[in-house]
N, CA, C and O of each residue as an XYZ file, in Angstrom:
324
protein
N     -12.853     15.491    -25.513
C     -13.741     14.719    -24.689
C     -14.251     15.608    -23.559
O     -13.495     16.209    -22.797
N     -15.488     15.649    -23.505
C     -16.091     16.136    -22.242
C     -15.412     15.584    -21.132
O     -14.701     14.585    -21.239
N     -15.692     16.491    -19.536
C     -15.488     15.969    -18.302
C     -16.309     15.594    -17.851
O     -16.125     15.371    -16.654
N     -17.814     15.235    -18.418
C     -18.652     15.014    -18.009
C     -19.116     13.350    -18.691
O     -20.204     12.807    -18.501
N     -18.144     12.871    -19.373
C     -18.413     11.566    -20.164
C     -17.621     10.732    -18.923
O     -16.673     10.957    -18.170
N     -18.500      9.727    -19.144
C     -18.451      8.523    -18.223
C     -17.144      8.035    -18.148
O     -16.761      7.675    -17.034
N     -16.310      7.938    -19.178
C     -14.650      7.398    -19.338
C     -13.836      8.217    -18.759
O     -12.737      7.991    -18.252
N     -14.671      9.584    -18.898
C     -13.374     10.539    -17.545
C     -13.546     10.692    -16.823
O     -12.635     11.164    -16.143
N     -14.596     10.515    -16.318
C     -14.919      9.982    -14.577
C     -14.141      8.948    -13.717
O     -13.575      9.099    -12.634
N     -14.262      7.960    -14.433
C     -14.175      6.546    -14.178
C     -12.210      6.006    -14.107
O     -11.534      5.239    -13.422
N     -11.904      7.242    -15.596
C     -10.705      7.127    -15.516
C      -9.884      8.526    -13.838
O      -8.834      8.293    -13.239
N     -10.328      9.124    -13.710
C     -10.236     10.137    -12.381
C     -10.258      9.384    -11.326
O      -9.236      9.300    -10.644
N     -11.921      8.378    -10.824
C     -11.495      8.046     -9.805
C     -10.913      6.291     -9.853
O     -10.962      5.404     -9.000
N     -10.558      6.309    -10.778
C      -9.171      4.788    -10.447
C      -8.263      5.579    -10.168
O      -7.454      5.074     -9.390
N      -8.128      6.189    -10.343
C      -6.583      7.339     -9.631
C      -6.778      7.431     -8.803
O      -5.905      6.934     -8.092
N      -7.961      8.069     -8.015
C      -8.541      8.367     -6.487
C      -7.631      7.350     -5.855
O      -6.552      7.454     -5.272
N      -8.565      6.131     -6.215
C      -8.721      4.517     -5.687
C      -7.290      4.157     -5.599
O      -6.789      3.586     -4.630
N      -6.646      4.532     -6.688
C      -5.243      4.430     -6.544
C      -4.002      4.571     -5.388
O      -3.122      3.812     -4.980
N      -4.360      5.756     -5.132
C      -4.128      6.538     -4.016
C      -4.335      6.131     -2.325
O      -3.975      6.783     -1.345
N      -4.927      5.035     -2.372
C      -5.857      5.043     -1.189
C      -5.531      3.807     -0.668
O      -4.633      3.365     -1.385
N      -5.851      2.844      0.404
C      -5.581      1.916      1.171
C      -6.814      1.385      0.794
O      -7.836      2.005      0.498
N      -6.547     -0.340      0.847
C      -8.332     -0.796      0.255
C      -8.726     -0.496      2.121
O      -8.194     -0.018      3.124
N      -9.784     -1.036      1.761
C     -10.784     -0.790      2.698
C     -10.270     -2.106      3.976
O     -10.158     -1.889      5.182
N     -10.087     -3.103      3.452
C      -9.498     -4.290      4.328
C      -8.459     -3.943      5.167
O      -8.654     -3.656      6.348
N      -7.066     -3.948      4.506
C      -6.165     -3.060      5.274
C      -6.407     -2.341      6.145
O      -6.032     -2.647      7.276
N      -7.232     -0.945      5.880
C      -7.828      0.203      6.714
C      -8.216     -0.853      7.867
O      -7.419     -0.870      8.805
N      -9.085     -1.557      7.935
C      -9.725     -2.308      9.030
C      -8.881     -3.153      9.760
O      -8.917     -3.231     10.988
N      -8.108     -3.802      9.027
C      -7.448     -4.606      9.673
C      -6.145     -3.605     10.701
O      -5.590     -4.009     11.723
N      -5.983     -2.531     10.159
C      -4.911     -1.307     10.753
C      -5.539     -1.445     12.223
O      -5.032     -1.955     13.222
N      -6.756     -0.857     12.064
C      -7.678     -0.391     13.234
C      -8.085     -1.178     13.976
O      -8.521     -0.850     15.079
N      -8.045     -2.438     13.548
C      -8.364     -3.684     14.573
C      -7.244     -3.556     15.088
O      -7.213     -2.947     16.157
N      -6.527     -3.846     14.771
C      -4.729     -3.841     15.864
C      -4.501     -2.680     16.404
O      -3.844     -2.907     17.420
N      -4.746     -1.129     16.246
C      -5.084     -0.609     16.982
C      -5.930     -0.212     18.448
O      -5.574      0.381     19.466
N      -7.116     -0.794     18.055
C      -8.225     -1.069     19.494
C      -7.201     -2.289     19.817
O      -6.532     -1.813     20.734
N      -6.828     -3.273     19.634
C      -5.950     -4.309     20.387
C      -5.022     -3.792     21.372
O      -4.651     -4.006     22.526
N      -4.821     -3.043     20.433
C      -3.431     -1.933     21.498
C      -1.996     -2.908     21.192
O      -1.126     -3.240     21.997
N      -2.067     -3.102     20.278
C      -0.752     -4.276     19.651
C       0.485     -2.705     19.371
O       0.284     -1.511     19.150
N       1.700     -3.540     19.532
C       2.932     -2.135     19.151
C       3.538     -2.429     17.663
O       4.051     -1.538     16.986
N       3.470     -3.187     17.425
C       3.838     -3.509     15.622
C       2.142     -4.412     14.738
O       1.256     -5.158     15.153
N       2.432     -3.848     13.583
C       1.252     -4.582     12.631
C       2.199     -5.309     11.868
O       3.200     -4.807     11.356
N       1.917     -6.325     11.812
C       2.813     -7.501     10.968
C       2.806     -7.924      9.625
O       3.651     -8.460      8.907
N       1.427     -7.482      9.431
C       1.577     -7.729      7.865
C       1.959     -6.703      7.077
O       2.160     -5.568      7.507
N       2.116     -7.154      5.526
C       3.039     -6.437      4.895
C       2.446     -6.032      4.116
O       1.957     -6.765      3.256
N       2.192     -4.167      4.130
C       1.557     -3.485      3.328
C       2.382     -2.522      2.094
O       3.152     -1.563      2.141
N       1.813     -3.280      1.076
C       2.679     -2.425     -0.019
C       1.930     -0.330     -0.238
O       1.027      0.233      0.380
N       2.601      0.051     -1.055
C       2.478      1.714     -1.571
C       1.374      1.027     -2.632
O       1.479      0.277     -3.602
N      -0.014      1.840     -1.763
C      -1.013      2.149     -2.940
C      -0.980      2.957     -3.929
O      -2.047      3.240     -4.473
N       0.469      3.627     -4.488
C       0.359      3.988     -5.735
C       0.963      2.954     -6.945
O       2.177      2.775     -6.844
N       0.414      2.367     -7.881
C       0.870      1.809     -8.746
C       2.223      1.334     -8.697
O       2.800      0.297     -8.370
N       2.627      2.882     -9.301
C       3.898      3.055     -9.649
C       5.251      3.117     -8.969
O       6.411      3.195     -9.373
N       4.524      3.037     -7.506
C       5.665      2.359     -6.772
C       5.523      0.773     -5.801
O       6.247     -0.221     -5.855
N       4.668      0.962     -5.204
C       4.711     -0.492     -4.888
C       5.563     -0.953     -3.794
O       5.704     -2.136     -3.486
N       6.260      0.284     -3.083
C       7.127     -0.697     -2.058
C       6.063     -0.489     -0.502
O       5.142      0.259     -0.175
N       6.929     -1.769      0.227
C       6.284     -1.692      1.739
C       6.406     -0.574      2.199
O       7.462      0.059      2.202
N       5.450     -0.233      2.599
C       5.108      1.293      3.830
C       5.469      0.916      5.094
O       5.527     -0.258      5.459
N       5.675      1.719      5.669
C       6.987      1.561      7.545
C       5.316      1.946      7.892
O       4.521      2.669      7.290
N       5.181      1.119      9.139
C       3.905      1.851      9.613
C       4.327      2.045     11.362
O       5.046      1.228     11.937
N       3.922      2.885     11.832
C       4.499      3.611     13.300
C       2.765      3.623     13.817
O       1.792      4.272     13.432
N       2.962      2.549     14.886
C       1.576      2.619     15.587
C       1.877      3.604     17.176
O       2.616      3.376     18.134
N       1.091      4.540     16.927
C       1.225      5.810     17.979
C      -0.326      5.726     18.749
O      -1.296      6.420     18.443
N      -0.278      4.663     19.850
C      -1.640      4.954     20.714
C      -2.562      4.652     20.038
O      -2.443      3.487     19.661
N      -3.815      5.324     19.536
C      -4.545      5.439     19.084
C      -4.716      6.026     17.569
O      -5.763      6.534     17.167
N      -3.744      5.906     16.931
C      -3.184      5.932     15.634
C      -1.917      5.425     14.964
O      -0.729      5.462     15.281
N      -2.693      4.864     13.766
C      -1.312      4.334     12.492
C      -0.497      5.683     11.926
O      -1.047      6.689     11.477
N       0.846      5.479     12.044
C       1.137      6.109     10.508
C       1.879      5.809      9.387
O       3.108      5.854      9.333
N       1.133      5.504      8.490
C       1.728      4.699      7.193
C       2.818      5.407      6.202
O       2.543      6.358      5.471
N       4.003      4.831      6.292
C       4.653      6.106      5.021
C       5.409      5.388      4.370
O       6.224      4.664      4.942
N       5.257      5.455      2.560
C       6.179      4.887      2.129
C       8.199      5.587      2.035
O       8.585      6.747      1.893
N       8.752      4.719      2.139
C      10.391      5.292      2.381
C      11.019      5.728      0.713
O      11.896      6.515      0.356
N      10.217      4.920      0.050
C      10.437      5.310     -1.499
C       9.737      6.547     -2.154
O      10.561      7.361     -2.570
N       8.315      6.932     -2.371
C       8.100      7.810     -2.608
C       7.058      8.983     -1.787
O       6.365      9.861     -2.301
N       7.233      8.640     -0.353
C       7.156      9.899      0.308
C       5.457      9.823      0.849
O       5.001     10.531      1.747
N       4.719      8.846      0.109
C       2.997      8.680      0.366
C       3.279      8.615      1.902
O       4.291      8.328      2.541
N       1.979      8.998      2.271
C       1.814      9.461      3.831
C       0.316      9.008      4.046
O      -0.527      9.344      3.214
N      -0.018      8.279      5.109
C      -2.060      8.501      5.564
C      -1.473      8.212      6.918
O      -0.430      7.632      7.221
N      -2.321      8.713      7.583
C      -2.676      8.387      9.593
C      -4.020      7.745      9.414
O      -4.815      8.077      8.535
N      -4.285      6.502     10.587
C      -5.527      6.094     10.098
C      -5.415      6.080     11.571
O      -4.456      5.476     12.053
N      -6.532      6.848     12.603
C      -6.998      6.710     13.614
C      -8.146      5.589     14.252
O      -8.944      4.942     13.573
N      -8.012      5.550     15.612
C      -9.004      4.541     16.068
C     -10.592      5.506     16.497
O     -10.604      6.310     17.429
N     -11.485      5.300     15.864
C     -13.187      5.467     15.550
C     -13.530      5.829     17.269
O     -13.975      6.664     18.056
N     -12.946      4.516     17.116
C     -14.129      3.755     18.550
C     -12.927      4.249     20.247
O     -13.304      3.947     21.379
């Protein structure tokens, strides 16, 4: 199969996507950030599939940091504004 056929694209970036925090989350992180709140309360699972557990998130000032305790995933999501 080519890398240039549409099914291996598509299959590449659901992996990306995989990987990643939806877009809601992200926002909702950063809203409680500009709040200046010291814990985020809701309960965010590991955007990789294959693991799935809650991520510890450590709100530092003007940044999140998300890490899962099971397999090691890591993002910082800073405040924009």
């Amino acid at each position: 199969m080519s890398v240039f056929a549409p099914e291996s694209r598509e299959k590449g970036e659901s992996g990306f996507e995989a990987r990643n925090l939806s877009k809601k989350i992200e926002q909702d992180v950063k809203r409680a950030i500009q709040q200046k709140k010291e814990r985020f309360l809701d309960i965010v699972s590991c955007p990789i599939q294959s693991c799935g557990t809650p991520v510890r998130i450590e709100m530092r000032g003007d940044e999140a940091v998300l890490v899962c305790p099971n397999c090691g995933w890591r993002t910082t999501i800073r405040n924009a504004g």
